[in-house]
KEBA-887994 format. One record per atom (N, C-alpha, C): residue in three letters; x, y, z. Coordinates in Angstrom, 2 decimals. Layout:
BEGIN
<rec res="ala" u="X" v="Y" w="Z"/>
...
***
This chain:
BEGIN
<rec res="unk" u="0.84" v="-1.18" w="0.00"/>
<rec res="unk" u="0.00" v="0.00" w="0.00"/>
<rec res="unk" u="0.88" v="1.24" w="0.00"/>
<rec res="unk" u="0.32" v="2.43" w="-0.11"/>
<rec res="unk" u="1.13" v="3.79" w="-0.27"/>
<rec res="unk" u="1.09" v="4.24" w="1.02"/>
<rec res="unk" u="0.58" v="3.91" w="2.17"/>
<rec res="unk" u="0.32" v="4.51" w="3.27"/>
<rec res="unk" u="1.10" v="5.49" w="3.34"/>
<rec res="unk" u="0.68" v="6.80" w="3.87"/>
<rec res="unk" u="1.80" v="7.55" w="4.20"/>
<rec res="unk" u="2.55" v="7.71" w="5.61"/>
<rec res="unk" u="3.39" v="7.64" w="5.81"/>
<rec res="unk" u="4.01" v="7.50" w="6.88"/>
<rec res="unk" u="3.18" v="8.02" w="8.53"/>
<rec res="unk" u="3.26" v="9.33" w="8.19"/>
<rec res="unk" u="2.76" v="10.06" w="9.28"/>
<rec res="unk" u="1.77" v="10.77" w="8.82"/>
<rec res="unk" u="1.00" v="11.78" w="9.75"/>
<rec res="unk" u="0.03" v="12.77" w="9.38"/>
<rec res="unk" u="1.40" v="13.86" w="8.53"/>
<rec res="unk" u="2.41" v="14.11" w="9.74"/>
<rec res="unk" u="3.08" v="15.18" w="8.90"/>
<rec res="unk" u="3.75" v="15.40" w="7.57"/>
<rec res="unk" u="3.91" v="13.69" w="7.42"/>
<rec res="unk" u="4.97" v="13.96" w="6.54"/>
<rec res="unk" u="4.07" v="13.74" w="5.08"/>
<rec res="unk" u="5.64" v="13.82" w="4.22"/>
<rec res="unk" u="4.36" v="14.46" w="2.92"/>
<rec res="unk" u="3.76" v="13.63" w="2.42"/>
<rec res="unk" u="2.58" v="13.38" w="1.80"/>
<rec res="unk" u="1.85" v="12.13" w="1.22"/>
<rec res="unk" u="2.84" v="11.40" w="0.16"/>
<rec res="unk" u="2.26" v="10.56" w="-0.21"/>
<rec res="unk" u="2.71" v="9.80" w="-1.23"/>
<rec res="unk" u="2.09" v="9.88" w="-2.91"/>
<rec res="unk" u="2.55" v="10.17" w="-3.70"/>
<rec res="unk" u="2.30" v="10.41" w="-4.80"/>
<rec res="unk" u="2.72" v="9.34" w="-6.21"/>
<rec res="unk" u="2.37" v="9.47" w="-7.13"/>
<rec res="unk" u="2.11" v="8.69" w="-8.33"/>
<rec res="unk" u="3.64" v="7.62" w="-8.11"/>
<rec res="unk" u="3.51" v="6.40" w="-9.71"/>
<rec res="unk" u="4.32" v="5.53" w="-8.67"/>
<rec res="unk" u="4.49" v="4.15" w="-8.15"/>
<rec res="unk" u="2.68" v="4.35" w="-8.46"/>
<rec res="unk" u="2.05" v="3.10" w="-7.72"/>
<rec res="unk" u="2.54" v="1.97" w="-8.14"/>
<rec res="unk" u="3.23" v="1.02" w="-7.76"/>
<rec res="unk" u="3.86" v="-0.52" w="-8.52"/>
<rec res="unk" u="2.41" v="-1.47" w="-7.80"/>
<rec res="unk" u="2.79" v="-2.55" w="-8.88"/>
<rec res="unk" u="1.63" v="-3.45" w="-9.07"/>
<rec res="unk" u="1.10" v="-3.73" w="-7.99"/>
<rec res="unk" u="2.02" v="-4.61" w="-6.77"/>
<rec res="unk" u="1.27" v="-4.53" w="-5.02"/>
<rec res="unk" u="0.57" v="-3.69" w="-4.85"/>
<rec res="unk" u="0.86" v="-2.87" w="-4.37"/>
<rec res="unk" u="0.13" v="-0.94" w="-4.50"/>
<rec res="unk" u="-0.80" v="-1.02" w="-4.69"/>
<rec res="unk" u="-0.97" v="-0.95" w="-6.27"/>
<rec res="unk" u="-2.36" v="-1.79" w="-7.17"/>
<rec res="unk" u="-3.16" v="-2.20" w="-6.65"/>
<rec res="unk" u="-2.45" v="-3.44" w="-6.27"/>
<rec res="unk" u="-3.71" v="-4.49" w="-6.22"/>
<rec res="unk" u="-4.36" v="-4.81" w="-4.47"/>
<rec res="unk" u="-3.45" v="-4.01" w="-3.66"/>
<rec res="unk" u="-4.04" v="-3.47" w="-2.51"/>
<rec res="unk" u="-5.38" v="-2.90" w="-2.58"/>
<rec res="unk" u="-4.61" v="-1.46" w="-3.65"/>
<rec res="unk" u="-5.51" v="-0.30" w="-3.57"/>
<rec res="unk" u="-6.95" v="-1.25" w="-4.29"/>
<rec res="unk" u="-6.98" v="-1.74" w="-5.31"/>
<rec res="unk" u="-8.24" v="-2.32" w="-6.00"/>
<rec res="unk" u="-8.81" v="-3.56" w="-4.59"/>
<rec res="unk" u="-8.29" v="-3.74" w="-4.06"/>
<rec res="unk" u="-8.77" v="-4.64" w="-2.67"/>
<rec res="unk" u="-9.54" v="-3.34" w="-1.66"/>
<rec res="unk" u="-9.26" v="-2.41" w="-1.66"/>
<rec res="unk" u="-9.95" v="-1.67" w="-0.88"/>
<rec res="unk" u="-10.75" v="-0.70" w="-1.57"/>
<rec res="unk" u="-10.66" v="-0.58" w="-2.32"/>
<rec res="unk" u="-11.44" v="0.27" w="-3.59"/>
<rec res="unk" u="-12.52" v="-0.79" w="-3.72"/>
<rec res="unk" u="-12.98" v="-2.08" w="-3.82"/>
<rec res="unk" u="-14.03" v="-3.29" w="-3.96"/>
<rec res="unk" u="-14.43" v="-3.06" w="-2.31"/>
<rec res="unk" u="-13.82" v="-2.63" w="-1.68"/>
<rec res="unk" u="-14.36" v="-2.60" w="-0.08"/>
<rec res="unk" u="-15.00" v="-1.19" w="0.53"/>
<rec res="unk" u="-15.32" v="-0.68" w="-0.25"/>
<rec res="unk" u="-15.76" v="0.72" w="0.41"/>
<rec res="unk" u="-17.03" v="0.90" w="1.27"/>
<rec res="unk" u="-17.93" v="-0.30" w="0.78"/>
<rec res="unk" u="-19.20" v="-0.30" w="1.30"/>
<rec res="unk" u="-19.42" v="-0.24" w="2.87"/>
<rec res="unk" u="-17.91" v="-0.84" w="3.73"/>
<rec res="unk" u="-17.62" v="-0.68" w="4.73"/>
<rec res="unk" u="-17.96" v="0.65" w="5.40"/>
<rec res="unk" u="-17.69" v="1.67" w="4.69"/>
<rec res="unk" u="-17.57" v="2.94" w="4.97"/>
<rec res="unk" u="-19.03" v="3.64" w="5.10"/>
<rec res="unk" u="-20.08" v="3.27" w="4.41"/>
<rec res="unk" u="-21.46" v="3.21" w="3.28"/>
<rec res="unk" u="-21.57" v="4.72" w="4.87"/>
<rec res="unk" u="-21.54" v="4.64" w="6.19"/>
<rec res="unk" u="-22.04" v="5.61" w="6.89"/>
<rec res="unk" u="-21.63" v="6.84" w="6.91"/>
<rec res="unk" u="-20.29" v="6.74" w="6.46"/>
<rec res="unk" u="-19.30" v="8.46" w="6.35"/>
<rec res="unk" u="-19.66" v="8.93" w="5.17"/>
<rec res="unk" u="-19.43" v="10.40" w="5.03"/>
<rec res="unk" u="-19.63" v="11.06" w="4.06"/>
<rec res="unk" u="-19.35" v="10.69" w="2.85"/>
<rec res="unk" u="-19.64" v="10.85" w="1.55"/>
<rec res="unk" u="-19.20" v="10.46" w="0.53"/>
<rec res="unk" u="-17.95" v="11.30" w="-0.01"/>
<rec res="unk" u="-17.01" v="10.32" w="-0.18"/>
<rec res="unk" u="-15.93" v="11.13" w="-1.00"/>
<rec res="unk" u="-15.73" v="11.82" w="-2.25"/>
<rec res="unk" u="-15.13" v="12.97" w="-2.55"/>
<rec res="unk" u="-15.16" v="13.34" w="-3.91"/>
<rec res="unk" u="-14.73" v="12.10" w="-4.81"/>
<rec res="unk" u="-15.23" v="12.67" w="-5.89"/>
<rec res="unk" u="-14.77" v="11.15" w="-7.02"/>
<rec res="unk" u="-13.21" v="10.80" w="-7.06"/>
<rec res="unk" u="-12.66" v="9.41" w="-7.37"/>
<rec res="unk" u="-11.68" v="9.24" w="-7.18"/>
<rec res="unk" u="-11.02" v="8.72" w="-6.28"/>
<rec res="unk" u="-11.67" v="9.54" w="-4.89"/>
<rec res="unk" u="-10.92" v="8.89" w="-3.79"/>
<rec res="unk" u="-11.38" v="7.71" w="-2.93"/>
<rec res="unk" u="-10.71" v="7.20" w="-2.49"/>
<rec res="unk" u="-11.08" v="5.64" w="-1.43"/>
<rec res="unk" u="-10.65" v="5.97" w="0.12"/>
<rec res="unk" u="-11.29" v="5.38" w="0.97"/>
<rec res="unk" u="-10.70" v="4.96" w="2.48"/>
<rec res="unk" u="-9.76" v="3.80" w="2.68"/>
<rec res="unk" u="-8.51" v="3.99" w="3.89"/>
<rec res="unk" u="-7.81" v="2.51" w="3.59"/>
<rec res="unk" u="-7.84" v="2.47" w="4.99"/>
<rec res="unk" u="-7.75" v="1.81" w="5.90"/>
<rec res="unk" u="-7.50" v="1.46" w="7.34"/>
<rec res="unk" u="-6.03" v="1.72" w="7.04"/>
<rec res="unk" u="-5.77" v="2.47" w="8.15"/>
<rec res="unk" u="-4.25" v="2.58" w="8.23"/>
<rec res="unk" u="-3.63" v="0.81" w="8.75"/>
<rec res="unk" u="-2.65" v="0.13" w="8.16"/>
<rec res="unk" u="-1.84" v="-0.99" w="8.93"/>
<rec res="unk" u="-1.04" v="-0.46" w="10.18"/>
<rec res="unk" u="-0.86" v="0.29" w="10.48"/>
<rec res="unk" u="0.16" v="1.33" w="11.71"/>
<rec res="unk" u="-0.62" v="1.60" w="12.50"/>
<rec res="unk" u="-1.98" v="1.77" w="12.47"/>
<rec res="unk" u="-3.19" v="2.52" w="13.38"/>
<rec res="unk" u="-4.33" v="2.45" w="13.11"/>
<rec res="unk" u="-4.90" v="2.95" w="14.14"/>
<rec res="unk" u="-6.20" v="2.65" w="14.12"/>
<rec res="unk" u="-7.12" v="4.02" w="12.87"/>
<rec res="unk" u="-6.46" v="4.64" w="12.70"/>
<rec res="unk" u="-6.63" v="5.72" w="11.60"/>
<rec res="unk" u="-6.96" v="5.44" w="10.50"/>
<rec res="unk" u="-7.67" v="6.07" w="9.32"/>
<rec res="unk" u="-8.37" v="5.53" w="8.38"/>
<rec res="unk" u="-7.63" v="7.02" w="7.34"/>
<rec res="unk" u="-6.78" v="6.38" w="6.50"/>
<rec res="unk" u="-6.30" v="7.31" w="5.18"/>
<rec res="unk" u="-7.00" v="7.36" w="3.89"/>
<rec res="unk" u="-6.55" v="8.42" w="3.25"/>
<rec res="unk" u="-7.13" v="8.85" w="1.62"/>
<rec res="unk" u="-6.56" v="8.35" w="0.37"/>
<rec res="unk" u="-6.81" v="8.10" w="-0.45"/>
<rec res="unk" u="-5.86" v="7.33" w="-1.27"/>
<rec res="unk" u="-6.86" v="8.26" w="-2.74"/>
<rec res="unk" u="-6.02" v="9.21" w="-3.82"/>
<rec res="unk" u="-6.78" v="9.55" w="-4.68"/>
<rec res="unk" u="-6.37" v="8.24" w="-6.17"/>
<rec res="unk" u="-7.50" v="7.86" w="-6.59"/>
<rec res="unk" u="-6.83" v="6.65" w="-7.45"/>
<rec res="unk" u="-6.48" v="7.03" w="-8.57"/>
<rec res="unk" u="-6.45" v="8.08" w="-8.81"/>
<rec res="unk" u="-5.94" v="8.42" w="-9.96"/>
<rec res="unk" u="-4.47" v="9.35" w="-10.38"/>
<rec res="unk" u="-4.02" v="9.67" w="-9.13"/>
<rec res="unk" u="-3.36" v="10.79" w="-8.73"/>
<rec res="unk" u="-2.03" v="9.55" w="-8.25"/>
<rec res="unk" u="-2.86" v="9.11" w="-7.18"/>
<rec res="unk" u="-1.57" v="7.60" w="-6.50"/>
<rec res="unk" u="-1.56" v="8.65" w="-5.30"/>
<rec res="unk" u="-2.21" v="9.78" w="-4.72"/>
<rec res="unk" u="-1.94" v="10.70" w="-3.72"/>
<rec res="unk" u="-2.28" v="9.72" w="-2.08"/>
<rec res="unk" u="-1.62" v="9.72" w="-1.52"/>
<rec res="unk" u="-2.15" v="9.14" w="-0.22"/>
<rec res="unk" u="-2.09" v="10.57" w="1.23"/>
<rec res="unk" u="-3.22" v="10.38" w="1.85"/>
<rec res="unk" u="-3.38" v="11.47" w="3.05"/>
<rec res="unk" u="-3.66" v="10.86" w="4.47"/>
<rec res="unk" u="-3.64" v="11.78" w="5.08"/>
<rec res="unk" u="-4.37" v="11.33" w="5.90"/>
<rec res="unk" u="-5.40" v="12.52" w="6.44"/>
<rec res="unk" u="-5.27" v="13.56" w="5.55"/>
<rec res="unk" u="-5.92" v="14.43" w="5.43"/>
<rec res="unk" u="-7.13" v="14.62" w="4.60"/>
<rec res="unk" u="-7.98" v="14.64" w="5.35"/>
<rec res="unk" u="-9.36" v="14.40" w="4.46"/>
<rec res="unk" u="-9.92" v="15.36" w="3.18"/>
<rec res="unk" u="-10.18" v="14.23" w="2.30"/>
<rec res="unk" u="-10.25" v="15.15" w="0.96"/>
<rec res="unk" u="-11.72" v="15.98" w="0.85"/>
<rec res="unk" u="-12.23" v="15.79" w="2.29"/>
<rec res="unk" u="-13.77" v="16.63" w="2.33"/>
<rec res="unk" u="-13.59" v="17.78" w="2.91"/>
<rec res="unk" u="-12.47" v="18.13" w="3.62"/>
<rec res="unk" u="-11.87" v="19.41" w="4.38"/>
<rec res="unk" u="-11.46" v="20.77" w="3.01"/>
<rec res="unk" u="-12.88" v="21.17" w="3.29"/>
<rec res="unk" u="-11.94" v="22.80" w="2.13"/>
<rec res="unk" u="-11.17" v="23.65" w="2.58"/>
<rec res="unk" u="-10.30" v="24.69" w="2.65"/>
<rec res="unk" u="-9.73" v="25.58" w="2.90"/>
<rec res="unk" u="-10.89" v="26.70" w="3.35"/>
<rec res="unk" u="-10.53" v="27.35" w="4.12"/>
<rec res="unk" u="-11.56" v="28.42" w="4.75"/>
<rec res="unk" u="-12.00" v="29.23" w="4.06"/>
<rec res="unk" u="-13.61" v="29.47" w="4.01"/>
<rec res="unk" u="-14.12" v="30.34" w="3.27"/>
<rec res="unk" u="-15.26" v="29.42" w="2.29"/>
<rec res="unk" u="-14.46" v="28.67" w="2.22"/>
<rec res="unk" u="-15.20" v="27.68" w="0.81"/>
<rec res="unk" u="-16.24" v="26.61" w="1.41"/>
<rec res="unk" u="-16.83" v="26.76" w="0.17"/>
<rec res="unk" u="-18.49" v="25.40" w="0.54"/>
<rec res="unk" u="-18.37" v="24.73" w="-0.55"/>
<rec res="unk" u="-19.32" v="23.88" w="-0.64"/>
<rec res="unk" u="-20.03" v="22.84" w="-1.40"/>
<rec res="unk" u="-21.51" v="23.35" w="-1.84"/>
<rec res="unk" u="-21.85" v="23.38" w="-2.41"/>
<rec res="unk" u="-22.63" v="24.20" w="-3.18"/>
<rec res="unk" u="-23.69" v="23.11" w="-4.43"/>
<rec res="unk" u="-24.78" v="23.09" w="-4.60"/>
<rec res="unk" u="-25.29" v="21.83" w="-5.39"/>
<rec res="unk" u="-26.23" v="23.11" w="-6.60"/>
<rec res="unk" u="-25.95" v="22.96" w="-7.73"/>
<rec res="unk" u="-26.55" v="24.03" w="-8.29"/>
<rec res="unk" u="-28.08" v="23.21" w="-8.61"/>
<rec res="unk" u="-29.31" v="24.70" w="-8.85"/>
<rec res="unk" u="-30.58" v="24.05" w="-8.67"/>
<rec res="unk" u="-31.16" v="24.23" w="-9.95"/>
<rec res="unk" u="-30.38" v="24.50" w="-11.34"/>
<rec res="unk" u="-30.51" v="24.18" w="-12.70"/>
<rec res="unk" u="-29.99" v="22.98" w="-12.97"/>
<rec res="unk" u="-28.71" v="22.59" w="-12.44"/>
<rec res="unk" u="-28.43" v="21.25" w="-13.39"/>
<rec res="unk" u="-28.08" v="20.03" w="-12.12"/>
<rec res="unk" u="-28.30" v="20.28" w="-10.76"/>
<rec res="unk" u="-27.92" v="19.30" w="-10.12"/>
<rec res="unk" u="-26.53" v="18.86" w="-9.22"/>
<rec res="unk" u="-25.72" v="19.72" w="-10.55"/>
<rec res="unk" u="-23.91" v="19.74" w="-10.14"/>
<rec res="unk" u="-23.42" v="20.10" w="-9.24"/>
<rec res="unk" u="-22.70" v="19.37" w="-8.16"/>
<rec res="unk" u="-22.25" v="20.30" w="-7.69"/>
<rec res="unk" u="-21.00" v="21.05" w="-7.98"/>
<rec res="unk" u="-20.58" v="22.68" w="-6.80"/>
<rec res="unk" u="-19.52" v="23.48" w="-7.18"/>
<rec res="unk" u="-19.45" v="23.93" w="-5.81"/>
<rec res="unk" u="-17.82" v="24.98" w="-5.65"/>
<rec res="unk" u="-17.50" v="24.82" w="-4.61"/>
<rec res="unk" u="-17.57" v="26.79" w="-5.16"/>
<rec res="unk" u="-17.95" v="27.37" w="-3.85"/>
<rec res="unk" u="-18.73" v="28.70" w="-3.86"/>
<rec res="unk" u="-17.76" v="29.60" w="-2.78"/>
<rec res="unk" u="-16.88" v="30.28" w="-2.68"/>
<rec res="unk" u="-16.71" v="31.59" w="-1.63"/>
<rec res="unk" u="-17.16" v="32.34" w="-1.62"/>
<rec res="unk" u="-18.22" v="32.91" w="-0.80"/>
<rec res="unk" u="-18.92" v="33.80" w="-0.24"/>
<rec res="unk" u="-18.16" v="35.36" w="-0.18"/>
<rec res="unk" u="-17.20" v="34.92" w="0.50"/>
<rec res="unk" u="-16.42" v="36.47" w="0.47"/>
<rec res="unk" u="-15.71" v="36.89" w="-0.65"/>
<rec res="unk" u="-15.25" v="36.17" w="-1.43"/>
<rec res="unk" u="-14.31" v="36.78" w="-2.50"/>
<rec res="unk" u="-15.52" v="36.94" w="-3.88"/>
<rec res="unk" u="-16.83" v="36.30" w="-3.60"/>
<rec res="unk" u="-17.51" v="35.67" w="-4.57"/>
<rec res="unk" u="-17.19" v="34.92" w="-6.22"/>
<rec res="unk" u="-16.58" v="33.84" w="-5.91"/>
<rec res="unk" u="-15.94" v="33.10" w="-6.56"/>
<rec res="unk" u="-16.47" v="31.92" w="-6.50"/>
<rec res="unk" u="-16.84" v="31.16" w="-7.77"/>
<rec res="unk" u="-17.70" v="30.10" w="-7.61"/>
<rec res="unk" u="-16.85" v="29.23" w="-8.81"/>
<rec res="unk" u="-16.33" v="27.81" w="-8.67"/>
<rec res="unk" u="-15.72" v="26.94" w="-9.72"/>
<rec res="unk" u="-16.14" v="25.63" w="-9.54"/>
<rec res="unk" u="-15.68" v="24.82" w="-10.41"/>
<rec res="unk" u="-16.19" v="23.38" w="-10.36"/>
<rec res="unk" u="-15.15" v="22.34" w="-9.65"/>
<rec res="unk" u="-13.70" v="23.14" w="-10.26"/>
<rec res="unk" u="-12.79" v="22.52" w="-9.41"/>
<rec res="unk" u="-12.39" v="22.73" w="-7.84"/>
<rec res="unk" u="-12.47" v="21.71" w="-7.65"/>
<rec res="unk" u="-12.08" v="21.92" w="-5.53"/>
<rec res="unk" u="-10.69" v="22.61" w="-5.53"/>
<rec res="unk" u="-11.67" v="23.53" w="-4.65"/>
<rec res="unk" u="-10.17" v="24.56" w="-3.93"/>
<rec res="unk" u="-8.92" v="24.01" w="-3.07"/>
<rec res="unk" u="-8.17" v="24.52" w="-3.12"/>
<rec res="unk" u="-6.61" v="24.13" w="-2.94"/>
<rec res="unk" u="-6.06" v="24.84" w="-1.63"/>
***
């Protein structure tokens, strides 16, 4: 697996060799586990940390591993569901700035 070491240190990124893989597709088929927590943006999975009792981010397309949750925006910012087409977008109020891509 990509686990990343610590909370502090830096995630793990693209890379992924076949183990990796076929971890990640073992827990990617297992998500239903999760079915009560929020839903993740697309892409990403939950992994039980092997080191702890902690539960990490894994983006599958990226190879990004966290332990920082990919539902946490930067301050200011929402989630936003538009009421013409359904989509959602992520909206700042104060700067009034509204995009599709998640803020950074």
């Amino acid at each position: 697996e990509i686990e990343p070491e610590s909370k502090s240190s830096a995630p793990a990124t693209a890379g992924v060799k076949a183990e990796q893989e076929s971890s990640l597709l073992y827990w990617a088929k297992r998500q239903h586990q999760f079915k009560e927590l929020p839903k993740l943006p697309q892409g990403w999975i939950r992994v039980p940390s092997r080191q702890s009792s902690e539960i990490y981010y894994v983006n599958l397309s990226t190879g990004e591993a966290t332990f920082d949750s990919p539902l946490d925006l930067p301050p200011g910012w929402e989630v936003v569901t538009s009421k013409s087409t359904g989509k959602q977008y992520y909206w700042h109020a104060e700067l009034q700035i509204s995009q599709f891509e998640r803020p950074t």
